[in-house]
KENUDREN-180364 format. One record per residue (C-alpha): x negated, y negated, z negated. Coordinates in Angstrom, 1 decimal, padded with zeros to 4 digits. Layout:
N
<c1:X; c2:Y; c3:Z>
...
end
This chain:
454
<c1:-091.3; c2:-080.0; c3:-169.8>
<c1:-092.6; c2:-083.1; c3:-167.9>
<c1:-090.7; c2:-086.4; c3:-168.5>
<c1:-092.2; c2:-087.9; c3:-165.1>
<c1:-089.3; c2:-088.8; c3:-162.7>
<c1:-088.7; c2:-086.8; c3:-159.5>
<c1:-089.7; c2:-088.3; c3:-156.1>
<c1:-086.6; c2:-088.2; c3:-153.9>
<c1:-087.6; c2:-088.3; c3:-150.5>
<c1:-086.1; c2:-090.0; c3:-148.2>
<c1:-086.1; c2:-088.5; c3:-144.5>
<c1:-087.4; c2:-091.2; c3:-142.0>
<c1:-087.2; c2:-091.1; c3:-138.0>
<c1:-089.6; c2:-092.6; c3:-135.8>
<c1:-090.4; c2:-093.6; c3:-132.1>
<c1:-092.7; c2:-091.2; c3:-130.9>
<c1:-093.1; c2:-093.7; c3:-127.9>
<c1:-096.3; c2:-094.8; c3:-129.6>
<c1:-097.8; c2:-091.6; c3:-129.1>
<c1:-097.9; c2:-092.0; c3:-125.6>
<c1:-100.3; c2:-094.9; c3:-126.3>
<c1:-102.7; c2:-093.0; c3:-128.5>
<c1:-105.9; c2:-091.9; c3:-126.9>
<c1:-104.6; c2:-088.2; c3:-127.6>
<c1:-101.6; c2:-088.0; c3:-125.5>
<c1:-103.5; c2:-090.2; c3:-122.8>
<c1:-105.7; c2:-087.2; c3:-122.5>
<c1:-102.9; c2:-085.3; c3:-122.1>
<c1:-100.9; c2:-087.0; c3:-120.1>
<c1:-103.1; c2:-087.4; c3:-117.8>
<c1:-105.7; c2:-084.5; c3:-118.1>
<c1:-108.9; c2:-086.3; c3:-118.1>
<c1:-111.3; c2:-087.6; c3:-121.4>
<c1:-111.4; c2:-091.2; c3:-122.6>
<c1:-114.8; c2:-091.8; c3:-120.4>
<c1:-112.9; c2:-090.7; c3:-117.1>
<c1:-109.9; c2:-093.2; c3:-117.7>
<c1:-111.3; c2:-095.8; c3:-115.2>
<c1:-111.4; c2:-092.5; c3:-112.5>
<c1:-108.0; c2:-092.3; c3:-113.2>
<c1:-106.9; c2:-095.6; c3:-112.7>
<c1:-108.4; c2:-096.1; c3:-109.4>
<c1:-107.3; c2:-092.6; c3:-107.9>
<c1:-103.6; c2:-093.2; c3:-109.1>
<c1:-103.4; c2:-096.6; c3:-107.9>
<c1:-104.8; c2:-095.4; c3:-104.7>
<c1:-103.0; c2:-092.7; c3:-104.5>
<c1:-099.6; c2:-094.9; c3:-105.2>
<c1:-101.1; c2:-097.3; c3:-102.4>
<c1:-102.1; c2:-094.6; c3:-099.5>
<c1:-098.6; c2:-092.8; c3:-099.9>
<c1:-096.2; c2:-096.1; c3:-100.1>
<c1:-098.1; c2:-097.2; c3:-096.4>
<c1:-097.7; c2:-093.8; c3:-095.1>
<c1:-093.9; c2:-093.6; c3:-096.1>
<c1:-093.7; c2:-097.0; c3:-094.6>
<c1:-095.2; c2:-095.8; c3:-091.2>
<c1:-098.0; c2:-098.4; c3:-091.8>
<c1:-102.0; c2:-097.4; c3:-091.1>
<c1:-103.2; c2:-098.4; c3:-095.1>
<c1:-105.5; c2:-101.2; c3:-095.2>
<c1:-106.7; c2:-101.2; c3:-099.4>
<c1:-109.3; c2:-102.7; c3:-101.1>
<c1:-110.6; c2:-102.2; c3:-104.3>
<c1:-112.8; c2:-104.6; c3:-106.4>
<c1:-114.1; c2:-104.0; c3:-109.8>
<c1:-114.9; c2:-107.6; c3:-110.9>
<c1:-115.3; c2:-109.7; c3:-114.5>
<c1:-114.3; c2:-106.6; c3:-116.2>
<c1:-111.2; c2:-105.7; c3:-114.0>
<c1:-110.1; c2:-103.6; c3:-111.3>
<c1:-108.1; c2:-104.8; c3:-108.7>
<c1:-106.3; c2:-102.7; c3:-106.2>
<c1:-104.8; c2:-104.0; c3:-102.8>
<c1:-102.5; c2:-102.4; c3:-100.2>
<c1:-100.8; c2:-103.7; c3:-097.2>
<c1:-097.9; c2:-101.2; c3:-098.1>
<c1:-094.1; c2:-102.6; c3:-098.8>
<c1:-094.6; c2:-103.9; c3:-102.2>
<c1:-093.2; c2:-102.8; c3:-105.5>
<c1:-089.7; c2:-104.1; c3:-105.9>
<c1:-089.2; c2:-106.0; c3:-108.9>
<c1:-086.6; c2:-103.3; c3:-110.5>
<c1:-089.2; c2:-100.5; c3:-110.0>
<c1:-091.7; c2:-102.6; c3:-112.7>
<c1:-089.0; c2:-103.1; c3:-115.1>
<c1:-088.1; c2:-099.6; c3:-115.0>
<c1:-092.3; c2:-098.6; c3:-115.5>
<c1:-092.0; c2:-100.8; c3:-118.7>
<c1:-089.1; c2:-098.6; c3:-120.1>
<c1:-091.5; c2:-095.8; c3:-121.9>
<c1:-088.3; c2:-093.9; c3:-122.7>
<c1:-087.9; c2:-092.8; c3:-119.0>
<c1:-090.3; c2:-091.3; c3:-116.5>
<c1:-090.1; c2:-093.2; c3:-113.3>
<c1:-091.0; c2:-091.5; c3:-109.7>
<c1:-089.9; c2:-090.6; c3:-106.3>
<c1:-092.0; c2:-087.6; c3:-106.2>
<c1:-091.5; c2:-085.2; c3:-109.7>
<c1:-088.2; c2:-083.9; c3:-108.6>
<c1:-088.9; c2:-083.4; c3:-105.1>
<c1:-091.8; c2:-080.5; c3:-103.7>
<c1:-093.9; c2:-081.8; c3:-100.6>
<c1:-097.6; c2:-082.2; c3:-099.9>
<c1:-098.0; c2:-085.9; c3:-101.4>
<c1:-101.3; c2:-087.1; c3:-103.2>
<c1:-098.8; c2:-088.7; c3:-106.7>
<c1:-096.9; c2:-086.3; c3:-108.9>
<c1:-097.8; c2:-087.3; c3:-112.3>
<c1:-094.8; c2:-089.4; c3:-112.6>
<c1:-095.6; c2:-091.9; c3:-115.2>
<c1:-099.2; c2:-093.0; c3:-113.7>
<c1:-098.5; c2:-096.4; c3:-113.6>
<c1:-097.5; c2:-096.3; c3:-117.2>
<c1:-100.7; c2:-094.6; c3:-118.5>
<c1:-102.6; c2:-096.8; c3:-116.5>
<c1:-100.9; c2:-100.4; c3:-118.7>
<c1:-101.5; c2:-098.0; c3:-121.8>
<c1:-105.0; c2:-097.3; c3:-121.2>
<c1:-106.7; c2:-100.6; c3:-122.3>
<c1:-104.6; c2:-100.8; c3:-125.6>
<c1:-105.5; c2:-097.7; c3:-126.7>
<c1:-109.4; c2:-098.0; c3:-126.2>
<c1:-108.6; c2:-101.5; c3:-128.1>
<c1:-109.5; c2:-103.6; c3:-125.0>
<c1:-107.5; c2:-107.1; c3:-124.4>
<c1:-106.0; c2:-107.8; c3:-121.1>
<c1:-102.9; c2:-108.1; c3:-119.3>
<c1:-102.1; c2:-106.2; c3:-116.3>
<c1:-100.6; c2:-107.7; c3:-113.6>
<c1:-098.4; c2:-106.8; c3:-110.8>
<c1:-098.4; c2:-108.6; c3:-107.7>
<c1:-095.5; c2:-108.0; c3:-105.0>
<c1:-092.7; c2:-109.6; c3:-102.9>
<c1:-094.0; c2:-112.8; c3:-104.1>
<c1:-093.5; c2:-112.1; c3:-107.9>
<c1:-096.3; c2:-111.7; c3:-110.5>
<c1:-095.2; c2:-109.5; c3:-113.4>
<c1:-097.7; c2:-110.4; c3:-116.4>
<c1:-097.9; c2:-107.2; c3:-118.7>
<c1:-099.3; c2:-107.5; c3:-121.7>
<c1:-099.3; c2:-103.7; c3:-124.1>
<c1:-099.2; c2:-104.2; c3:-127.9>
<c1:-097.6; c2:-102.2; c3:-130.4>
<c1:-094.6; c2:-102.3; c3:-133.1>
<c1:-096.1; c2:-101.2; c3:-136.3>
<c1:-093.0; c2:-101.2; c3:-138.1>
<c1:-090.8; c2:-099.1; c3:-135.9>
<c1:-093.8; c2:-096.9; c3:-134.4>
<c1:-093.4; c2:-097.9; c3:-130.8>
<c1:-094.5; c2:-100.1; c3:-127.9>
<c1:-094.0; c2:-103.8; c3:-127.5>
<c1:-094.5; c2:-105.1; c3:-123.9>
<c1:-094.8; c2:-108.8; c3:-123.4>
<c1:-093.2; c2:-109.6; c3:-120.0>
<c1:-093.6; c2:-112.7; c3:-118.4>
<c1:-092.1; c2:-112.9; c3:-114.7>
<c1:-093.2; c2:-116.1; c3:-112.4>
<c1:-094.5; c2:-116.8; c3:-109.1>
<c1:-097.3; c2:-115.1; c3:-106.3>
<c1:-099.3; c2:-116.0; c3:-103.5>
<c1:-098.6; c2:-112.2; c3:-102.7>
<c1:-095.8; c2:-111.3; c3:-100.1>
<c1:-096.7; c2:-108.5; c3:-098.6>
<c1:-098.2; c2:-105.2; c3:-100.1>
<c1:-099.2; c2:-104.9; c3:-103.9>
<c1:-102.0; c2:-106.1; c3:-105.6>
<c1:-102.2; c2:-105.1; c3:-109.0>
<c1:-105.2; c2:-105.9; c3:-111.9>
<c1:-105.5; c2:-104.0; c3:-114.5>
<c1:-108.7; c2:-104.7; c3:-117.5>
<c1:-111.3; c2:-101.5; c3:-117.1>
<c1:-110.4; c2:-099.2; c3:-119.7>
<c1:-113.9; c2:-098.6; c3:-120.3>
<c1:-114.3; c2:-095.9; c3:-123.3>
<c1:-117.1; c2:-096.6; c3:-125.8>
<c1:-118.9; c2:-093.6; c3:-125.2>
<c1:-118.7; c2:-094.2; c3:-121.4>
<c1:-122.1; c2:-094.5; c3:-119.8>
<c1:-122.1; c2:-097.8; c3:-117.6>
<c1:-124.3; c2:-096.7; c3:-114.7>
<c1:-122.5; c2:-093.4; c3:-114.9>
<c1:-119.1; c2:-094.8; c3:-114.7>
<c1:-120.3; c2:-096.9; c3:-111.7>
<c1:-121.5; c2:-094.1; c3:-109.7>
<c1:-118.3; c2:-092.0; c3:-110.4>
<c1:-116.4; c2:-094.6; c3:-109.5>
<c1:-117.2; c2:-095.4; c3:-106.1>
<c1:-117.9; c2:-091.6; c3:-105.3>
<c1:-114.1; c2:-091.3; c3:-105.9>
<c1:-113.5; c2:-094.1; c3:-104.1>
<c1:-115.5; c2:-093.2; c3:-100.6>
<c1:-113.7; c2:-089.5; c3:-101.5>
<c1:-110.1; c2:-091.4; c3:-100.3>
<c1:-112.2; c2:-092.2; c3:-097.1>
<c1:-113.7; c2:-089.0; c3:-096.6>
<c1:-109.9; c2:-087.0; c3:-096.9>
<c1:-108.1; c2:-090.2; c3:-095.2>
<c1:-109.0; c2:-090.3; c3:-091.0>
<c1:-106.4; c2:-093.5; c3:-091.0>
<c1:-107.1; c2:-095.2; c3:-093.9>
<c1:-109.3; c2:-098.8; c3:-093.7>
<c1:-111.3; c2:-099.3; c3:-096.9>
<c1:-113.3; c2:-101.8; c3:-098.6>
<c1:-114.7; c2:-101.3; c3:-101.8>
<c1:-116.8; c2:-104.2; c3:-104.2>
<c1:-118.4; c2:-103.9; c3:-107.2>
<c1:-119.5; c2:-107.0; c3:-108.9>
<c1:-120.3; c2:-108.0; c3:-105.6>
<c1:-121.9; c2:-105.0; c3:-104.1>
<c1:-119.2; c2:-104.2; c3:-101.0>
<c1:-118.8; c2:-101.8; c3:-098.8>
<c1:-116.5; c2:-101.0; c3:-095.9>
<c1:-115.3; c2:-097.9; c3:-094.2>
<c1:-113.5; c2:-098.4; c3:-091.3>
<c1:-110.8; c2:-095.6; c3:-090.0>
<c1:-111.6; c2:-093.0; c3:-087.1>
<c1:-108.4; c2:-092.9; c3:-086.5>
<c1:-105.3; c2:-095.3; c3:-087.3>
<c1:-103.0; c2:-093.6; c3:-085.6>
<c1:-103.7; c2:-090.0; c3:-087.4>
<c1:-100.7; c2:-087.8; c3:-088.4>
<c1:-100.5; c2:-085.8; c3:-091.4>
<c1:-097.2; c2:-085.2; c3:-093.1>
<c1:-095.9; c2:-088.3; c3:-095.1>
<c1:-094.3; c2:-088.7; c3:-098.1>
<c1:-091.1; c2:-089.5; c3:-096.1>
<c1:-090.7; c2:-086.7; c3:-094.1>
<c1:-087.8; c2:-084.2; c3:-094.9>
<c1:-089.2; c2:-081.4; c3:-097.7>
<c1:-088.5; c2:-077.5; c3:-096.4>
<c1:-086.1; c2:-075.0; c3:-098.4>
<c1:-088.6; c2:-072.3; c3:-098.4>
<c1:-091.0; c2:-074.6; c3:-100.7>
<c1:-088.1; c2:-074.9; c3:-103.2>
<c1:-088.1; c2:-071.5; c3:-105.9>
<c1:-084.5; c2:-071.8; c3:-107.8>
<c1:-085.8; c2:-073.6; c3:-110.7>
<c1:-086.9; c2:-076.3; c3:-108.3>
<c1:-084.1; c2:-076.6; c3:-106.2>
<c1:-081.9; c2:-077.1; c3:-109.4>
<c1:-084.1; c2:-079.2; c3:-110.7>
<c1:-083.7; c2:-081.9; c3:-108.0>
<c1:-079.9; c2:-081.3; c3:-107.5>
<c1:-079.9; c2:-082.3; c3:-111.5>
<c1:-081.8; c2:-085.4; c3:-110.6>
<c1:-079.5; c2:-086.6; c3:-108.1>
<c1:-076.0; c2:-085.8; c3:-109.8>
<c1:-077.7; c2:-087.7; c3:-113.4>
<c1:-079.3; c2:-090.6; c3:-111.0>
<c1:-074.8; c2:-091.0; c3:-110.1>
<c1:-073.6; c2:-090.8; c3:-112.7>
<c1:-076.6; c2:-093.6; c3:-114.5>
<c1:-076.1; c2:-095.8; c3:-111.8>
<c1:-072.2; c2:-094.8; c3:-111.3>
<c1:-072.7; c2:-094.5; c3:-107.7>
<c1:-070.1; c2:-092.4; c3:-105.4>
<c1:-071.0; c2:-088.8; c3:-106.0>
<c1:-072.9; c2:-087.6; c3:-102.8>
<c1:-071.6; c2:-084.4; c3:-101.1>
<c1:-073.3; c2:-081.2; c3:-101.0>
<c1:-073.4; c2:-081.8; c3:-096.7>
<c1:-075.3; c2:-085.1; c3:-097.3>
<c1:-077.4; c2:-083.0; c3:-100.0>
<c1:-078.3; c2:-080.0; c3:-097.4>
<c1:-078.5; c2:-082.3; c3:-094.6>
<c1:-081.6; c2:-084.6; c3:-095.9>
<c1:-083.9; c2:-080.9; c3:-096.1>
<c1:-086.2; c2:-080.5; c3:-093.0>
<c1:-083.9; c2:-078.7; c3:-090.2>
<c1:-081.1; c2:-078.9; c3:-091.8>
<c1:-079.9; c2:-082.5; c3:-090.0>
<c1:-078.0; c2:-080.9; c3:-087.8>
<c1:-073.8; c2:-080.7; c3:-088.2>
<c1:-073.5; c2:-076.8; c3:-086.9>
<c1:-076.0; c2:-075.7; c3:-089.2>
<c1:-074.9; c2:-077.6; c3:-092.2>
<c1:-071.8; c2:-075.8; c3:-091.8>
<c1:-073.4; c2:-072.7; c3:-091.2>
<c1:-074.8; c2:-073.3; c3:-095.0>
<c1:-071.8; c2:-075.0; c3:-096.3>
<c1:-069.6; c2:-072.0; c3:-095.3>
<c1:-071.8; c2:-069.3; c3:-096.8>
<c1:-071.9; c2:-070.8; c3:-100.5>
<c1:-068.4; c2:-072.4; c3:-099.5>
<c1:-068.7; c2:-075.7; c3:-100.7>
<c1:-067.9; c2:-077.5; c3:-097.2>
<c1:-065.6; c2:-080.4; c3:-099.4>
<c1:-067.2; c2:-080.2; c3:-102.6>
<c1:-069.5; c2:-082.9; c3:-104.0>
<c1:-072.7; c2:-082.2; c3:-105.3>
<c1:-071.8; c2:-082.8; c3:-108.9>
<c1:-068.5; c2:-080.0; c3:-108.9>
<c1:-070.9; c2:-077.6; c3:-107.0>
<c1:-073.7; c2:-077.8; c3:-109.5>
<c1:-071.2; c2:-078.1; c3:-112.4>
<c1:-072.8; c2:-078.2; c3:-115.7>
<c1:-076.5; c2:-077.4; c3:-114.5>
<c1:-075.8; c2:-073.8; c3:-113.2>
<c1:-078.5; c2:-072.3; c3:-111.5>
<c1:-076.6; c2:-069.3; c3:-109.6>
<c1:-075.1; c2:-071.9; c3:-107.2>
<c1:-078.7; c2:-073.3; c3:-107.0>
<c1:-079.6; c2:-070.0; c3:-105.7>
<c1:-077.1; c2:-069.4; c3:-103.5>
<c1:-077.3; c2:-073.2; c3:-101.6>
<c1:-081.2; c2:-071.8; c3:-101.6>
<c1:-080.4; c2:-068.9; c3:-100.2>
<c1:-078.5; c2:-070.1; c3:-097.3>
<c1:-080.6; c2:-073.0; c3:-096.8>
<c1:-083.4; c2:-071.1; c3:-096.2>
<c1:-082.2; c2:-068.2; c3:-093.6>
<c1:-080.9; c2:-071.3; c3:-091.6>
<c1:-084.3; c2:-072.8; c3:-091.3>
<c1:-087.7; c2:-071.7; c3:-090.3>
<c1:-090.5; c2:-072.1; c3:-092.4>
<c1:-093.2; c2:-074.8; c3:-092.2>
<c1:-096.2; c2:-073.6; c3:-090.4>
<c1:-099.2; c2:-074.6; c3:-091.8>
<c1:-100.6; c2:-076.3; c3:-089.5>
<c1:-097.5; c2:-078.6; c3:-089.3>
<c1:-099.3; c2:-080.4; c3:-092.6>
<c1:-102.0; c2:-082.1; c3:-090.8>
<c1:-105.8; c2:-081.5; c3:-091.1>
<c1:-108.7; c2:-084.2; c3:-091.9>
<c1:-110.3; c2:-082.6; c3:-088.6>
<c1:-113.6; c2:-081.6; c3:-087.5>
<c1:-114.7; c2:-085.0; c3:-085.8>
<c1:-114.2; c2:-087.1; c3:-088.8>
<c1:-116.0; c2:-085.3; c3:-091.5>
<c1:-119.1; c2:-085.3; c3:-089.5>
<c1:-119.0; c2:-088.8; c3:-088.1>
<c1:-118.3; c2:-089.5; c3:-092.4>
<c1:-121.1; c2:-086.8; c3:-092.9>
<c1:-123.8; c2:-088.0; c3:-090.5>
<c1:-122.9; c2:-091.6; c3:-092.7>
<c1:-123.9; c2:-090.3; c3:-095.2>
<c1:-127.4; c2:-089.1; c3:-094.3>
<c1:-126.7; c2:-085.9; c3:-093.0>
<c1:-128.8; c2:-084.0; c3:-090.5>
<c1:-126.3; c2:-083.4; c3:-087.4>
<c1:-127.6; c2:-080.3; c3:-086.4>
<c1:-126.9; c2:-079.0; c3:-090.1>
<c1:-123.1; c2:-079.8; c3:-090.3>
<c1:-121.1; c2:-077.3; c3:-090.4>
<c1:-117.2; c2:-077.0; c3:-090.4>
<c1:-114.7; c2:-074.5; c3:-091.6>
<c1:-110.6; c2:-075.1; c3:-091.3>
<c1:-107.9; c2:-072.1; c3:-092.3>
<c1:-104.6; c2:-071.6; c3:-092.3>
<c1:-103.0; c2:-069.8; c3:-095.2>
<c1:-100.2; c2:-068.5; c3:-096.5>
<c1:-099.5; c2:-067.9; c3:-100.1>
<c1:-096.4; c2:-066.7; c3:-101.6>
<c1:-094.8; c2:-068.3; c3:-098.2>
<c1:-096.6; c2:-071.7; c3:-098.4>
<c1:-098.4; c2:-073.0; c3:-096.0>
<c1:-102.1; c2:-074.3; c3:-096.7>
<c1:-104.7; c2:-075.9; c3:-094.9>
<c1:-108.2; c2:-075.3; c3:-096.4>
<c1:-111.2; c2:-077.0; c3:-095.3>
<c1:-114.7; c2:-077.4; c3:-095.5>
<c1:-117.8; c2:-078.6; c3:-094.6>
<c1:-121.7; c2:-078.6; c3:-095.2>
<c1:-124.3; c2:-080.9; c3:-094.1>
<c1:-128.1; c2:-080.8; c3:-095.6>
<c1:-129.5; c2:-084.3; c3:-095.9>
<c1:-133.1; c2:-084.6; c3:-095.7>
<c1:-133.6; c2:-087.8; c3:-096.9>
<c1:-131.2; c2:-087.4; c3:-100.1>
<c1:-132.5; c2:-086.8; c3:-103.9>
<c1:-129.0; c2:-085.2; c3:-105.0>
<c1:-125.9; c2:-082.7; c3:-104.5>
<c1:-122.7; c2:-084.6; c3:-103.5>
<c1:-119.6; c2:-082.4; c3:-103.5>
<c1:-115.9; c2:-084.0; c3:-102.3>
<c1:-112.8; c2:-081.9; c3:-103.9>
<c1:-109.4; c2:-082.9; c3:-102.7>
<c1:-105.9; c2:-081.7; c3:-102.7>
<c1:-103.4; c2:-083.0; c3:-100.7>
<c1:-105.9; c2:-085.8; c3:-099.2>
<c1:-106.5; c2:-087.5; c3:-102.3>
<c1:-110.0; c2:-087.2; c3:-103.6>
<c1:-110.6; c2:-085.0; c3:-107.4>
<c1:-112.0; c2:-086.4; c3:-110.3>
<c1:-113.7; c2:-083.0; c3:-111.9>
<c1:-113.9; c2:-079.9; c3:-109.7>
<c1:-110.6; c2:-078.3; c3:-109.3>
<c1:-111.7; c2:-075.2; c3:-107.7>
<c1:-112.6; c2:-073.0; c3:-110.6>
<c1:-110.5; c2:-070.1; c3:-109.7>
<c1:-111.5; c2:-068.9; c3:-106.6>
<c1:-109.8; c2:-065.6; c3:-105.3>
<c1:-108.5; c2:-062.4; c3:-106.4>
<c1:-111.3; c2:-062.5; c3:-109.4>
<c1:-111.0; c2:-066.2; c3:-110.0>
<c1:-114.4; c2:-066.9; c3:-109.5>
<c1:-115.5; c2:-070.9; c3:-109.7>
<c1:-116.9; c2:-073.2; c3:-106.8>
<c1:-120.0; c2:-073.1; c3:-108.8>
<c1:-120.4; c2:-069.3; c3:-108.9>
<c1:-120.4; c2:-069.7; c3:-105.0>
<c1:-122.5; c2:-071.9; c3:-104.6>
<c1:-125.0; c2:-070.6; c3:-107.0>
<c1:-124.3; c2:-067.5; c3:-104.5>
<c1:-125.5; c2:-069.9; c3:-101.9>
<c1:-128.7; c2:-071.2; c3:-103.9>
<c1:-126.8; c2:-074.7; c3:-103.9>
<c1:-126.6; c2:-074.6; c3:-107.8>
<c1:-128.9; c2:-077.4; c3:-108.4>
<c1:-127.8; c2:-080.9; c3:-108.8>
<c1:-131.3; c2:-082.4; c3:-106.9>
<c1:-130.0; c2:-079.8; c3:-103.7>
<c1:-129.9; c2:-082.7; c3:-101.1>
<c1:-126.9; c2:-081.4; c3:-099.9>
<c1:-123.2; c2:-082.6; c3:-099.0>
<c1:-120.3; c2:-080.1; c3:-099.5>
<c1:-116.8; c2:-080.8; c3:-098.9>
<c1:-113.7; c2:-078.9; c3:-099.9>
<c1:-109.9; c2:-079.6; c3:-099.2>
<c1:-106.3; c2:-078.3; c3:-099.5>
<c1:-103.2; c2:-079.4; c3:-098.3>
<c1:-100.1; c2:-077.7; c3:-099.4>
<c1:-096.6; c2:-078.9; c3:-100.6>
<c1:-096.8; c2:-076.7; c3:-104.1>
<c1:-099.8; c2:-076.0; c3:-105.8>
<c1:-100.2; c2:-073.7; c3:-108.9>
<c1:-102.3; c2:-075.3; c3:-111.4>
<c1:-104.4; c2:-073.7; c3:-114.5>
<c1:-103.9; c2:-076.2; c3:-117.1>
<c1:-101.7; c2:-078.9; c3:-118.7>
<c1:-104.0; c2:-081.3; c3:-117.3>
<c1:-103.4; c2:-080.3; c3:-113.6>
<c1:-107.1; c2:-080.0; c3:-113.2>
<c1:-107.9; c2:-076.9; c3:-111.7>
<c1:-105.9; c2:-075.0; c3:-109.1>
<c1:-105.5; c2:-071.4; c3:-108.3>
<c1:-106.4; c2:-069.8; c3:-104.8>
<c1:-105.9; c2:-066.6; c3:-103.6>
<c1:-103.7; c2:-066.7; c3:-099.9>
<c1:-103.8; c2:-064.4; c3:-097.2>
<c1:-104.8; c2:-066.1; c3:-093.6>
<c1:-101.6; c2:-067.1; c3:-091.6>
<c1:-103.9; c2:-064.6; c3:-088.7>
<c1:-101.4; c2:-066.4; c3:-085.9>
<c1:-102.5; c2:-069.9; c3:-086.9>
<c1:-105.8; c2:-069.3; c3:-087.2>
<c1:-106.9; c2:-069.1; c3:-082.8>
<c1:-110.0; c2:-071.2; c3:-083.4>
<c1:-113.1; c2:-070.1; c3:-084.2>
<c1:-114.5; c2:-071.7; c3:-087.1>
<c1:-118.5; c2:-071.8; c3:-088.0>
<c1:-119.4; c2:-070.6; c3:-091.9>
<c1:-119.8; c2:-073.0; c3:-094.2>
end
């Protein structure tokens, strides 16, 4: 019989708000390796930028510098509020004014400002990241709590030579194992990618002194914007409840008056009108209830029913409502880029999958002088890191099966591909939201013009 005494063990709780600053959950937060984190960082900062101009009716001006280590991102958009960066620094919420909604907008992830203040700390890199706006700078610097297993954010708050738009800098969270030149030519290849998708957007990008600028083909280009009223039919049940949820736990947070399920329906694209509103009202007859006593405790069948009605008062979105990059400013961006004019080719659909409307498009151009393949990926006019067109219609075949088809395999193929889709839902493959799924028919009405094979 042993004499040794027993270990009682205690049961201990801890944060795991740490975790979201471990290399691990980066990676899965975000979907992309250590070595692509500065990709990240510059598409979701641009991304943030291009979408806050657009909902501000502004034509974006942004430059982007990577300089003494840093990258800096500037917009001519509204500015960050200072609320809106205290609330990113809370790691126990997810901040964004795009998860709960469903439209075609270029940001989704939710939290990407917060990965992005993570990113340096856990790849060990010192640095502050700071947030320019309104003229405020908010000094960030990311550590850690060792004891209670959880972040500790040094906020300082003073003054900025910045008053309009944002300009944030942020240290590059360059991985170890990251290749430098590699990196580099990633980089700006994402970068001219926002000018290739983006007819409207002004550009300049600098790297440790090496600039360059793209200038919009057209300022005034129309596309739908991040403000514009979302459409009932993109909502499935789950969704719809989803965002009614979000605004009856945003009241009762903030203790604001509880909305009403008319001011609800009315903020929905076609829906702004008072006869129709009752129309809906009527038919799940809630015409005096709030949006909190309709939804109750989170029940769904009312969600379907407000759905319901919503949708066979409305007409769906046709896809060519969305906006297209358009034919002229590929190949003025193609012919930039070395291509033979004669070669180009252009390719724009209109599809309808599962009652969303998409806009595909693509085009080809053969460079003669060129020693490489260059292929631009993009969903909802933002530029993709890593291909996200690996499953490619009813067999799921990849981009690279097709063009292998094509004898474009090669990465010496001077040749310049590009491939876009807009739509306000997209079905994604992995955790990651990496790669997409595509398999739509043609909206055969839409489609009038006659497009050349890419």
């Amino acid at each position: 019989m042993s004499l040794e005494k027993k270990l009682r063990r205690e049961i201990f709780t801890t944060s795991r708000l740490l975790d979201f600053c471990s290399q691990r959950e980066l990676v899965n937060q975000t979907g992309h390796a250590a070595e692509d984190w500065p990709l990240v960082v510059l598409k979701e900062l641009v991304d943030n930028a291009v979408d806050a101009c657009e909902e501000a009716g502004a034509a974006p001006v942004i430059s982007v510098a990577v300089e003494n280590g840093k990258i800096v991102v500037t917009d001519n958009g509204p500015g960050i509020a200072p609320k809106v960066v205290r609330d990113i620094l809370d790691y126990n919420v997810r901040v964004s004014s795009r998860e709960a909604y469903v439209s075609p907008t270029r940001g989704a992830q939710g939290n990407a400002l917060k990965t992005v203040i993570a990113m340096p700390f856990a790849l060990s890199i010192d640095g502050e990241t700071l947030i320019e706006s309104k003229g405020v700078a908010h000094r960030i610097a990311f550590a850690a709590d060792p004891i209670r297993q959880q972040p500790k954010i040094e906020y300082v708050r003073g003054d900025s030579v910045v008053k309009n738009g944002t300009r944030i800098t942020t240290p590059m969270a360059v991985s170890a194992c990251s290749k430098p030149a590699e990196v580099k030519s990633r980089f700006l290849q994402i970068a001219r990618g926002f000018g290739w998708l983006n007819p409207h957007l002004a550009l300049t990008v600098a790297w440790d002194g090496e600039r360059a600028h793209m200038a919009p083909s057209n300022a005034a280009w129309e596309k739908w914007r991040p403000s514009d009223p979302t459409s009932a039919h993109w909502y499935t049940e789950q969704r719809l409840g989803r965002l009614m949820a979000a605004y009856v736990a945003k009241e009762l947070d903030s203790k604001r008056e509880p909305r009403t399920v008319r001011e609800f329906v009315s903020e929905f694209r076609g829906l702004s009108g008072s006869l129709k509103q009752k129309s809906v009202l009527e038919e799940v007859d809630a015409s005096r209830l709030s949006l909190r006593a309709f939804f109750g405790d989170g029940n769904h069948r009312h969600a379907a029913k407000l759905l319901a009605a919503m949708q066979k008062h409305t007409r769906p979105v046709a896809p060519k409502d969305l906006g297209r990059i358009g034919e002229d400013h590929l190949r003025a961006r193609f012919v930039d880029a070395g291509a033979d004019p004669k070669t180009f080719k252009y390719s724009r659909e209109f599809v309808v999958e599962e009652g969303l409307p998409m806009v595909v498009e693509m085009a080809f151009g053969f460079c003669p002088k060129g020693d490489e393949r260059e292929i631009v990926t993009g969903v909802n006019w933002s530029p993709a890191i890593n291909n996200p067109f690996r499953k490619l219609g009813p067999y799921g075949e990849s981009l690279d099966t097709y063009l292998a088809q094509q004898r474009a395999s090669l990465h010496n193929e001077p040749i310049t591909l590009l491939i876009h889709l807009a739509s306000p839902r997209v079905d994604f493959t992995d955790r990651g939201k990496t790669a997409i799924a595509l398999h739509g028919t043609h909206a055969e009405e839409e489609n009038e013009e006659e497009n050349d094979a890419t």
